[in-house]
N, C-alpha and C positions, 0 to 999 in steps of 0.2 A: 606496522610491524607487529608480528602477532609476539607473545609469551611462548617462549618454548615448551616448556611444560608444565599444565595446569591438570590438578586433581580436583573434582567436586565430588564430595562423599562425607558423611551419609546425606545418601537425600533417597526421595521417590523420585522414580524416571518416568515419565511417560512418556515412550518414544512415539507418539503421532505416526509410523511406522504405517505399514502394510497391517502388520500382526499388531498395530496398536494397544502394545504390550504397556502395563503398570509393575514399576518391579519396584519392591521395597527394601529397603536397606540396600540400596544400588551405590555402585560407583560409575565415574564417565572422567573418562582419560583423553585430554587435550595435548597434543603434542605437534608441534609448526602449523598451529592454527587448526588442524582437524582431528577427529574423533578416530581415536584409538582403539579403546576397548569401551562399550556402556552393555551391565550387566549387574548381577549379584554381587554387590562387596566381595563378600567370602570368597569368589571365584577369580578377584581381578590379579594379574598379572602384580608383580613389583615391578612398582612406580615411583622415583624419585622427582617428587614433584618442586617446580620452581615455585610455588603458591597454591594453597589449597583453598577452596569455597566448600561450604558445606554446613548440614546439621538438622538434628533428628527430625527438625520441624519444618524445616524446604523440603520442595517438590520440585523437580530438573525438569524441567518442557523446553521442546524449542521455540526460538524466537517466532514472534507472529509479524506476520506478513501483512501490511498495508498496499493494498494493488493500487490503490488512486487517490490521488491528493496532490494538492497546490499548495507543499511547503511555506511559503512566504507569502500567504493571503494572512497567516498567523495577524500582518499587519492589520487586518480587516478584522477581527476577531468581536464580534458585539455591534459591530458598526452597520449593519442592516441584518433585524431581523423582521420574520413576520411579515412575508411579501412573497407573492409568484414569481418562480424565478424569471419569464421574460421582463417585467420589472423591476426585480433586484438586480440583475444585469448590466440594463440600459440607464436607468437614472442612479443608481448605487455604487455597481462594484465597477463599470468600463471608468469612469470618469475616473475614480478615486484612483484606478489602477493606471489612468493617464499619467499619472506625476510620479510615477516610481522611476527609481533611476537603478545603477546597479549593485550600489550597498542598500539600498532599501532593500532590495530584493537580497542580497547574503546576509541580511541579520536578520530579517524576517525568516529565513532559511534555517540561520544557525538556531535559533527559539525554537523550529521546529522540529528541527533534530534532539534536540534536548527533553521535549517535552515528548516523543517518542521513544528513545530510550529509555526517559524514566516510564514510561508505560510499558518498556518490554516489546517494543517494536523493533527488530533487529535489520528488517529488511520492508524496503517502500518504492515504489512506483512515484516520479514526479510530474507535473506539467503545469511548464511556465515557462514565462519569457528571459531574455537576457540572463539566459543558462550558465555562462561560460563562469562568472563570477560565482554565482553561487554552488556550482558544480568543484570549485575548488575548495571551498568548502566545507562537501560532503567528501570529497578524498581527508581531509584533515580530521575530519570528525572519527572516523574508523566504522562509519554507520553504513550498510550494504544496502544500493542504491542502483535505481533504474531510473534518471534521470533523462528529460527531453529537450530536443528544441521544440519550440511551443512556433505551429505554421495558425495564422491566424486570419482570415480575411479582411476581418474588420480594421485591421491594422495596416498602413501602406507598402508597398513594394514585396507583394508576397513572391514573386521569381526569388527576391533577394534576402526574403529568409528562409527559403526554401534550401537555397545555395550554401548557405551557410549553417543551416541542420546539415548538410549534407559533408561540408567543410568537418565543423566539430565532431561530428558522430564519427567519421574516419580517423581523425587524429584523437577520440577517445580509446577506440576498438586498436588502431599503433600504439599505443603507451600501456597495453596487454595487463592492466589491471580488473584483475578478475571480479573486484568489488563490489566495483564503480562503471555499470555499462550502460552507453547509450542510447535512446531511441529520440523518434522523430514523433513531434506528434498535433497531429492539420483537428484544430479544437475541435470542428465537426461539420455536416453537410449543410446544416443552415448560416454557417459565419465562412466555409469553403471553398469554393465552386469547383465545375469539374478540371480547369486548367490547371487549379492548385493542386486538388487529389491527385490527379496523372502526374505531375510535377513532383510530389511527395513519394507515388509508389515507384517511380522512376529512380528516383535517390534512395530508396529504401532496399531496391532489387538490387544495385550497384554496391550499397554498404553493407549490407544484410544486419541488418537492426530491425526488432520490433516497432510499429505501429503502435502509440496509444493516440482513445480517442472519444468523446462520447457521442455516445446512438441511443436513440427511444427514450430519453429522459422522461421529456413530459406530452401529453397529448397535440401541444398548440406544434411542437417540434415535427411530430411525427407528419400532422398536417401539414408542416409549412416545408417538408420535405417532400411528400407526396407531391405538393405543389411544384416543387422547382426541380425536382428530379423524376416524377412520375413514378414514383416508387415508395416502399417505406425506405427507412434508413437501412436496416441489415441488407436485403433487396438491392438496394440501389450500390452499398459498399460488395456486394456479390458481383454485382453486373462492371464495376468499375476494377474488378480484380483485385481490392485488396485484400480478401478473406484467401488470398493465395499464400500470404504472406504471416507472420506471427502478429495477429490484432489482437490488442486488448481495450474491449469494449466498456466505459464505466458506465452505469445504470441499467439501463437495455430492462426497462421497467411495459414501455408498451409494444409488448411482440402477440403477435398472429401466428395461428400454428404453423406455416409457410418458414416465416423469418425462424423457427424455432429449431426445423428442420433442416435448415440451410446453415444455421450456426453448429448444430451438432454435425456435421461431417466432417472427418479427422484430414488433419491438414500437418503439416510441419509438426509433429509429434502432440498434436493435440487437437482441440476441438479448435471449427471454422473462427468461431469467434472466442475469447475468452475474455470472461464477465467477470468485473468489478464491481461486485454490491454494496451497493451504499445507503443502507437503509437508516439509518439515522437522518442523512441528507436528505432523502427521498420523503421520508415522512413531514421533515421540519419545512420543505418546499411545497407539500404538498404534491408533490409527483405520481405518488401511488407506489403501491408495495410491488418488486419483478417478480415471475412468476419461479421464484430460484426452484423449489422444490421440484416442478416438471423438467426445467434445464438440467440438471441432474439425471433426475431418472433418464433422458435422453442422451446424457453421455456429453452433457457439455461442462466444460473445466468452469468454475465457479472460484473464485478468494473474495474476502471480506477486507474494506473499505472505509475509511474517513468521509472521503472528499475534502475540500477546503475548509480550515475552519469558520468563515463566512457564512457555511451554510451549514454546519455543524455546532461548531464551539470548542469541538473537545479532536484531537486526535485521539482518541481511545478505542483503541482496537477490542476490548473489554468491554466496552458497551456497544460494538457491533456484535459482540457474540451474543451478548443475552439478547440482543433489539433480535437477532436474526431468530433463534432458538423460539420467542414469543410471537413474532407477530405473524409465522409462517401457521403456524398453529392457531393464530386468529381468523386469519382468511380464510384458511380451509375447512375448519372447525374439524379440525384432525389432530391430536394431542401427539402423535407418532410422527408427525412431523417437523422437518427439522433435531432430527434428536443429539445429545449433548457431543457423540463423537461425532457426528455428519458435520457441526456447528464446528468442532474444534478444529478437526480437520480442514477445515475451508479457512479456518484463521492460522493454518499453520504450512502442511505440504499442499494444500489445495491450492493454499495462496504463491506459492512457490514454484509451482505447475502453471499456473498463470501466466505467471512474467517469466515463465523459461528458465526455472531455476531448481527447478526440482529434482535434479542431480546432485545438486550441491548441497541445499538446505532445506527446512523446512519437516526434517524430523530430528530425530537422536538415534545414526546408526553409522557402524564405524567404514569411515572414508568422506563422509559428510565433513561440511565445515565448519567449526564450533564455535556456531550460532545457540548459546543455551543462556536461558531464564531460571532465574532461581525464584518462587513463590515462597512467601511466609505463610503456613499453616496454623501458626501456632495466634490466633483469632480467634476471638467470640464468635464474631459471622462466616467462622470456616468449622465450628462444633457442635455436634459432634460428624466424627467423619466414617460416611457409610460409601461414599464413591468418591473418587477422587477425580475422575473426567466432570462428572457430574458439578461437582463444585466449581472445577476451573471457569465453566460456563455458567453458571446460572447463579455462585455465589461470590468467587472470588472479583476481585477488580483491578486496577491499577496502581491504588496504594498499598496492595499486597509485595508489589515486586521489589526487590531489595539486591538484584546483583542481575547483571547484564553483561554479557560476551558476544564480540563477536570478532569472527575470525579467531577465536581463544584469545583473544585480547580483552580484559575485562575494562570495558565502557563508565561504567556507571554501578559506582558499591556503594548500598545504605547512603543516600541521599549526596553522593560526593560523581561528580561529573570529571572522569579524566580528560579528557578530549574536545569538552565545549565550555566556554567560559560563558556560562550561564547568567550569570550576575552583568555583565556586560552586552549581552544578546537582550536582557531584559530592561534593561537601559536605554538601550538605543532602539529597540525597538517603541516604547512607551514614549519616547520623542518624537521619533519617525511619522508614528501610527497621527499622532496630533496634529504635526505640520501637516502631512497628506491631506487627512480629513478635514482642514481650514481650508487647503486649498479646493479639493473638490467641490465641498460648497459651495464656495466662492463663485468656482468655473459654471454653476448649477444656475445662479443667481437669476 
């Protein structure tokens, strides 16, 4: 239930926009959840606000967008690092993930929604198993979500969880909560085969829900898909038709100029594939840097990225802005690369255009839905201030953020969680995470 009407003013606006406009001394008018007027104070309309946010020393941005991540791995968090991912996988994370049941998985959930909104993540792509519980948990939270059934091979009777992505994503897409939308998502072509893919795009063309999924992670992948589908992975998801449909790709790190040009051709309102970069993951696995700055220039939709905390640590959408900002600029040894709005933008409407949302969120313009972040400026490591995009990316962070909306519903003000009981998510989860990992072991032995 959104706040009927909320005023934020004064603040700096950066509407992430087309015109990716900075306007100071701005006001931005919430009213049944969406954006009314965001402009010049001096010029706003009278506004009888039900609760106002604001002050000289915020800056108004909209929420940033996490396109990929495994909510409730949170439980995994420290519990393998320092390993290639096909053995963090296989001796690590399958075992350990063997014994989750399905409040493991909602509190492992609820911690990660928590730990994103206080980072100013308003909106997030999920994938994981035993969805149904935890998915009621993200309707309660007020957090804007694209949530999966996770189709898995490695796991038994994939007809029958195929069935049942198919089941819930129908009866999510009936309860017409504009939120909270679902998608299906087949982990990928080396844990798939082609019965489950057909089987996935078959439910998908039926429901019409997005696809998430990962492609080209890491080299030994690319091989071992070549091997079993005689293809690389984008190639082979072409040939099997599901770049027909809204796919969203996480890593897509080793592509050939073929797979490059096959993902940029516009399909359902956007590029063939659409890339969820995950460069913090990629780096800490070792994966290798994707080639995001060419995808781009080619016209393929790009948002920035977590991944699980497993393979991260941190959901911080804030240090995928500076990881992406720097290291695109190492590779290419191109200082113009990657630059601070290209960066912001992918953590904001880029990422929103992604998951198909880009009508709704992902900037600050009036009809949108008020999804807005308030940064503290007023920092040592925010002074002196010569640009303001500039800083949101390469100085500000996560502990800068002090108020959080979405849906004009305010989530999360100066260290106070309305919507998640965080002290109890952090409880149960610091017990969970223990049992698990005794028993995984164990099972290891």
């Amino acid at each position: 239930m959104s706040s009927a009407r909320i005023a934020i003013t004064p603040v700096t606006a950066v509407t992430c926009d087309e015109a990716f406009q900075v306007i100071p001394d701005a006001a931005i008018h919430l009213e049944d959840g969406a954006i009314t007027y965001v402009g010049p104070a001096a010029d706003a309309p009278d506004f009888a606000a039900d609760e106002t946010f604001g002050g000289p020393h915020l800056v108004a941005m909209p929420g940033l967008v996490n396109t990929h991540c495994h909510a409730a791995m949170t439980l995994l968090r420290g519990y393998a690092d320092d390993m290639a991912l096909e053995e963090w996988l296989q001796t690590r994370i399958w075992p350990f993930e063997g014994g989750l049941d399905t409040e493991d998985i909602h509190w492992g959930t609820q911690l990660a929604v928590a730990e994103m909104l206080q980072n100013g993540v308003t909106t997030f792509a999920d994938m994981y198993f035993q969805h149904r519980r935890a998915t009621e948990g993200l309707v309660a939270s007020g957090i804007r979500a694209l949530p999966s059934a996770a189709v898995i091979g490695v796991f038994p009777d994939v007809p029958g969880q195929v069935a049942e992505a198919r089941a819930w994503a129908r009866e999510m897409k009936d309860a017409g909560d504009g939120r909270v939308l679902p998608s299906i998502a087949p982990h990928s072509l080396y844990t798939c085969n082609r019965d489950a893919w057909t089987a996935v795009i078959e439910a998908v063309e039926e429901v019409e829900v997005p696809i998430q999924t990962h492609a080209s992670e890491t080299r030994v992948e690319v091989e071992e898909v070549r091997r079993q589908w005689g293809a690389t992975p984008i190639q082979a998801l072409d040939e099997l038709g599901a770049l027909k449909h809204h796919l969203i790709a996480a890593h897509c790190v080793h592509l050939d100029q073929r797979d490059m040009e096959v993902m940029a051709r516009r399909e359902n309102g956007g590029s063939a594939v659409r890339v969820a970069h995950n460069p913090t993951s990629n780096c800490k696995l070792a994966s290798g840097v994707a080639p995001v700055p060419e995808l781009r220039r080619l016209g393929v939709d790009v948002g920035l990225a977590t991944d699980g905390v497993a393979s991260n640590n941190r959901l911080d959408v804030w240090g995928e802005m500076r990881l992406t900002a720097l290291i695109h600029k190492a590779v290419s040894l191109d200082p113009t690369e990657a630059d601070a709005d290209a960066v912001l933008r992918m953590a904001t409407l880029g990422g929103a255009e992604v998951l198909g949302l880009g009508d709704r969120v992902g900037s600050l313009e009036v009809g949108k839905r008020g999804d807005v972040v308030l940064v503290d400026f007023d920092k040592p490591h925010l002074h002196p201030l010569h640009n303001v995009v500039s800083h949101l990316v390469y100085a500000a962070d996560a502990r800068d953020v002090v108020t959080v909306l979405v849906d004009g519903r305010p989530l999360f003000h100066r260290g106070d969680f309305r919507t998640v009981d965080v002290e109890q998510a952090k409880a149960e989860v610091q017990r969970r995470a223990r049992d698990l990992a005794r028993k995984a072991e164990a099972s290891t032995d």
